[in-house]
Structure formats: structure tokens, C-alpha cells
C-alpha positions in Angstrom: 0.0 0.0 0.0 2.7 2.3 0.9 4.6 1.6 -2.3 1.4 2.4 -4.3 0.9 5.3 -2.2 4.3 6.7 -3.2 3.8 5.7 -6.8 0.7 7.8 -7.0 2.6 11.0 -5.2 5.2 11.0 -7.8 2.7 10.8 -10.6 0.7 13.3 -9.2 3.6 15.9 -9.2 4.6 14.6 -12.2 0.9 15.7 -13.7 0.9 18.8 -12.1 4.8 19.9 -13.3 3.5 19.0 -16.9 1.0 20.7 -16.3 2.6 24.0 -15.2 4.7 23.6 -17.9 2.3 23.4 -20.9 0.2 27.1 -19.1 3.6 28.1 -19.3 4.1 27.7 -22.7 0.2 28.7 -23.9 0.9 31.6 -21.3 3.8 33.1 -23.4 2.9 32.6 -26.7 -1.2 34.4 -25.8 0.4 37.2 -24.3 3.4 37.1 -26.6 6.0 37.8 -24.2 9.4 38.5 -25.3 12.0 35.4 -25.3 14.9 37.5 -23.5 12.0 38.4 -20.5 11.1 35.1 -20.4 11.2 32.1 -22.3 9.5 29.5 -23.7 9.9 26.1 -22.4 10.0 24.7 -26.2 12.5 27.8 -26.6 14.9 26.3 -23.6 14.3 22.4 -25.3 15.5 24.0 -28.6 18.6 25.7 -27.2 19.2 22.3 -25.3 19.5 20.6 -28.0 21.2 23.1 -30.2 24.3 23.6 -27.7 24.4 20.3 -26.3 27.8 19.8 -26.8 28.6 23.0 -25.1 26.6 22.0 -22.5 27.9 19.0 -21.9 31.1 19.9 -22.2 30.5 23.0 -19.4 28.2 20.0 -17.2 31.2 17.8 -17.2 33.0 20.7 -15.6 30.3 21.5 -13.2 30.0 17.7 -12.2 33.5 16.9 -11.6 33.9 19.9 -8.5 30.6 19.2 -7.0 31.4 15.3 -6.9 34.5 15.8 -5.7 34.0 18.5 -3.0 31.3 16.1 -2.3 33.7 13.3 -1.6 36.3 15.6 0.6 33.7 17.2 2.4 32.1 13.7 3.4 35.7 12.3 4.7 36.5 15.5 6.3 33.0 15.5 7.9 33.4 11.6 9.3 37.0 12.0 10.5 36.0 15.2 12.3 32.9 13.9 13.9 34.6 11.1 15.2 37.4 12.9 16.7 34.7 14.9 18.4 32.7 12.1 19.4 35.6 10.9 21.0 37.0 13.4 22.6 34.3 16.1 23.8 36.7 19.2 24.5 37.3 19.4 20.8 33.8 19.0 20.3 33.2 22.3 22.8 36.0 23.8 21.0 35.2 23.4 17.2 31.4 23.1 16.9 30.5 27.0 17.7 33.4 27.5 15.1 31.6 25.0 12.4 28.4 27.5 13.5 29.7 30.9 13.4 31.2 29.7 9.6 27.4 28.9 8.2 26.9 32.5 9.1 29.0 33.8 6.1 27.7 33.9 2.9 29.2 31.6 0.8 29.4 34.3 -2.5 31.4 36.5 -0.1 34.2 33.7 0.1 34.3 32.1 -3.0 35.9 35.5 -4.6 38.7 35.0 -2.1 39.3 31.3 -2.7 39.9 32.7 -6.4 42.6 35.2 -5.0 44.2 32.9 -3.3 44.1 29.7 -5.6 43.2 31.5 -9.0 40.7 30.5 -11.7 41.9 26.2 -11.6 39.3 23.3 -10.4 41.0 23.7 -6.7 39.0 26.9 -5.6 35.6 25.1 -7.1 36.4 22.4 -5.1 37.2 24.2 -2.0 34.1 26.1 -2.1 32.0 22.9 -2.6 33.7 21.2 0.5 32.9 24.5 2.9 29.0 24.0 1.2 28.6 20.2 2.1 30.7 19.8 5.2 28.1 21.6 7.8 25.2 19.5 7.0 27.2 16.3 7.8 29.3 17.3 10.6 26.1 17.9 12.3 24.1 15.3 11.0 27.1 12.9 11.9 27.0 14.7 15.4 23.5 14.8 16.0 23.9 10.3 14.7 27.0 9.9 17.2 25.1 11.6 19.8 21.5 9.7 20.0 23.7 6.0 19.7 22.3 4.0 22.7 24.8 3.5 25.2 23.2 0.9 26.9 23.5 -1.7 24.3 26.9 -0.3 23.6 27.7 -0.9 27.9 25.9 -4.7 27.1 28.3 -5.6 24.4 31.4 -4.2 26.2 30.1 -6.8 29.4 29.7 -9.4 26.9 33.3 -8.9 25.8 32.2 -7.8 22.1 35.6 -5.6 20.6 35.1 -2.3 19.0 34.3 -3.7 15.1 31.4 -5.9 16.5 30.4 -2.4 18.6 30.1 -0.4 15.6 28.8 -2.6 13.2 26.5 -3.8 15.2 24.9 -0.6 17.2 26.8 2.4 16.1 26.5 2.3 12.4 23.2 1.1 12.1 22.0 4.5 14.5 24.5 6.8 12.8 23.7 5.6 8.9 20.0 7.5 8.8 21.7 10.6 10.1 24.4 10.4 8.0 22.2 10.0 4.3 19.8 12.6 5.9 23.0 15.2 5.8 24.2 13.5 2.7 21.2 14.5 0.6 21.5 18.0 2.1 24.8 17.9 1.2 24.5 16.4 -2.5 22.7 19.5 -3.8 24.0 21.9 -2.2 27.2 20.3 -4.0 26.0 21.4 -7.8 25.0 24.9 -6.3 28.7 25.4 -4.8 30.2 24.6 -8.2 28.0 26.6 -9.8 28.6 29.5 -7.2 31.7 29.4 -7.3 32.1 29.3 -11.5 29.9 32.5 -11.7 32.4 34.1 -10.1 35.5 33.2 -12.0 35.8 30.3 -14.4 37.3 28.7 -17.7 34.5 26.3 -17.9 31.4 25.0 -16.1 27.9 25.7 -15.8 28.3 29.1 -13.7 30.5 30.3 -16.5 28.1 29.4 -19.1 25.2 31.3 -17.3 27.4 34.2 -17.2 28.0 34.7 -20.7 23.8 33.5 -21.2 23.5 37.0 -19.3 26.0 39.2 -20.3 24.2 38.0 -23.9 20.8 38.1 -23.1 20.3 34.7 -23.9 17.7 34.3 -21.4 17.1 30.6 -22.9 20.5 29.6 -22.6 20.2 30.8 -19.2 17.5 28.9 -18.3 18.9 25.5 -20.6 21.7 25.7 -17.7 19.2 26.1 -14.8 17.3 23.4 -15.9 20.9 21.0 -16.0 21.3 22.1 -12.6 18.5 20.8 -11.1 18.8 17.3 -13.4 22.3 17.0 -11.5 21.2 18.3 -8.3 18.2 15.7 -8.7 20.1 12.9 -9.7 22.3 13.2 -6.9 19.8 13.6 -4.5 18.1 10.2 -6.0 21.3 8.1 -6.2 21.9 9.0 -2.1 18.6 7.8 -1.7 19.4 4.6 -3.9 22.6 4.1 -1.4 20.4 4.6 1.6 18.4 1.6 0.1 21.4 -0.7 -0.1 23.0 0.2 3.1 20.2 0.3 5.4 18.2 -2.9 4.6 16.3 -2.7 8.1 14.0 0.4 6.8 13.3 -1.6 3.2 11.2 -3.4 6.3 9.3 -0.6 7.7 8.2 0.8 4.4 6.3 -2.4 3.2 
């Protein structure tokens, strides 16, 4: 039931963005509003599949900071979270730092991180980690935190080591919070490329919007916007794919 119950969500907000899309498109053409003010979606399809080797060229760009910053940011975020766990004082130390850092807007940093490590993939990268390491530090926190400590006592009595521990009682608590940040984390990893490209870039998605702007070539412009949230998308669905595979017990719960 639940897994028809799901089925008929997504077709329902599948309907409805069709839906949006083709008042859209009679919208614009009625009231015959200009294509640099706003464009048609066939215009955006057409300029899709005019420049799609542009595109894809700039996407491939895009996708290779975000999935690596991604990467970083998640071993960064484990390694730290751990420590923390582990030992508290750097936890009462560090986390009002990771705070304080959320506080400062992301565009104001990424210019510097150009300074410093010009217009390469490393800024790009950097700026994607900063993005996608909050939202997993303190979802891998939050995880560490909540773990039961009373089985965790019951093992140590029964002479269970620290692998059988964690596999076992930690991982299984820590995993939900963990994908939960992840998925956070996985699109905010596209917008953090992209960000970070607007502001100074050879190649990528950000770039490509820049010029679609400059040009008023509000189509292009939107062709971009509209990769953006395929990747962002994607990601988001292939976390939720992993969550699947590494968290068998909840495949339970939903049927």
C-alpha cells in the first residue's frame, strides 16, 4: 500500500509539473511575451538541443567539482565527527566555530578562494567542500550523539571488541543521520560549483550562465538552470538509492 501510495505522489507531481509547464508555454505565446524576458519552455528544449555539446562539455566541468568536493567534504566531515565524538573538548572547541562559519555567505568567500588559488578546479572544489561539510558534521553529530549507550555498555560486558560495537549498534544509529545530511549535502554540492564558477571560471555551468547573461540569452540561461536541477536531482536520487542498499532494516518498515 505504501509503495502504491508513493507511486501515486510522484505521478501526481509529475501531472501537475506537466502541467505547469504546458500554461507556461500557452501563457507566453497568448500574451506574446518577449524570449529574453522570459522564455518558452520549447525555446529552452530547442537551445538544449542546439548547444548540447557546449553544455555538456560545461556539465562535465560543473560535475567533476561538486562530486568531488562532495567526496572531501564527506571524509573531512566523518573523521572530524569522530574525533569529536571521541574526545568532547574538541567538540566544545570546534562546533560554535563549524556554526559561526554557516553564518557567512558563501558568495562573499568564494571570490577569495579565487585570489588565493586563481581560476583552476582547486578553488571550485574548496568552495563545494565549505558548502557540504556543515550538513554532515552535524548530521554525523546529532547520529553519534543519539547511539544507545546501553547496548553499547551490554556488548562491552559481553566482551564484544570495537568492530562488533560499531557494526552492530553504532552504524546502524549513525547511517539515517548520515544519508539525511548527505542529501543536504549532494545539492547543495552542484549549487557550490556553480557559485563558485559564476564568479571566476574557464569552464562550467556558472560560467556558461554568465556569458547567457552578459548575452541576453535568457534561454540559454534557463537550458543551464534546468541541467542544474537534473544533477542536483540525480544526486539527491542516487543517495537515496545508497540509503536503500546500506540500510536494509528500513526496506522493512516501508512495506
Amino acid at each position: 500500500m505504501k509503495k502504491w501510495g508513493s507511486t501515486g505522489a510522484n505521478l501526481s507531481s509529475l501531472a501537475f509539473l506537466l502541467l505547469l509547464i504546458i500554461v507556461w508555454e500557452l501563457t507566453g505565446r497568448a500574451m506574446h511575451i518577449p524570449e529574453y524576458i522570459v522564455p518558452a519552455p520549447s525555446s529552452i528544449l530547442k537551445v538544449l538541443l542546439n548547444n548540447m555539446p557546449l553544455l555538456w562539455l560545461h556539465t562535465k566541468t560543473t560535475f567533476y567539482a561538486a562530486s568531488m568536493g562532495l567526496v572531501i567534504a564527506v571524509i573531512f566531515a566523518i573523521v572530524l565527527s569522530a574525533f569529536m565524538d571521541k574526545v568532547k573538548i574538541i567538540k566544545k572547541t570546534i562546533y560554535p566555530l563549524l556554526v559561526i562559519s554557516q553564518t557567512i555567505p558563501i558568495i562573499a568567500l568564494a571570490p577569495i578562494m579565487i585570489i588565493w588559488f586563481g581560476f583552476g578546479i582547486l578553488p571550485k572544489v574548496l568552495v563545494v567542500v565549505l558548502v557540504c561539510f556543515f550538513p554532515l558534521a552535524v548530521n554525523l553529530i546529532d547520529g553519534l550523539e543519539n547511539v544507545d549507550q546501553e547496548l553499547v555498555e551490554l556488548l562491552q560486558v559481553m566482551k564484544a571488541g570495537p568492530w562488533r560495537i560499531f557494526k552492530s549498534v553504532q552504524m546502524p544509529s549513525v547511517l539515517p543521520y548520515f544519508f539525511s545530511g548527505l542529501k543536504i549535502a549532494a545539492t547543495y554540492s552542484v549549487m557550490g560549483a556553480v557559485i563558485a564558477e559564476w564568479l571566476g571560471a574557464s569552464a562550467g555551468l556558472g560560467i556558461y550562465m554568465t556569458r547567457a547573461m552578459h548575452s541576453f540569452s535568457t534561454s540559454s540561461f534557463f537550458a543551464a538552470i534546468l541541467i542544474v536541477v537534473v544533477l542536483s536531482m540525480g544526486l539527491f536520487k542516487l543517495i537515496e538509492l545508497l540509503a536503500w542498499l546500506f540500510m536494509p532494516w528500513n526496506r522493512v518498515k516501508e512495506e
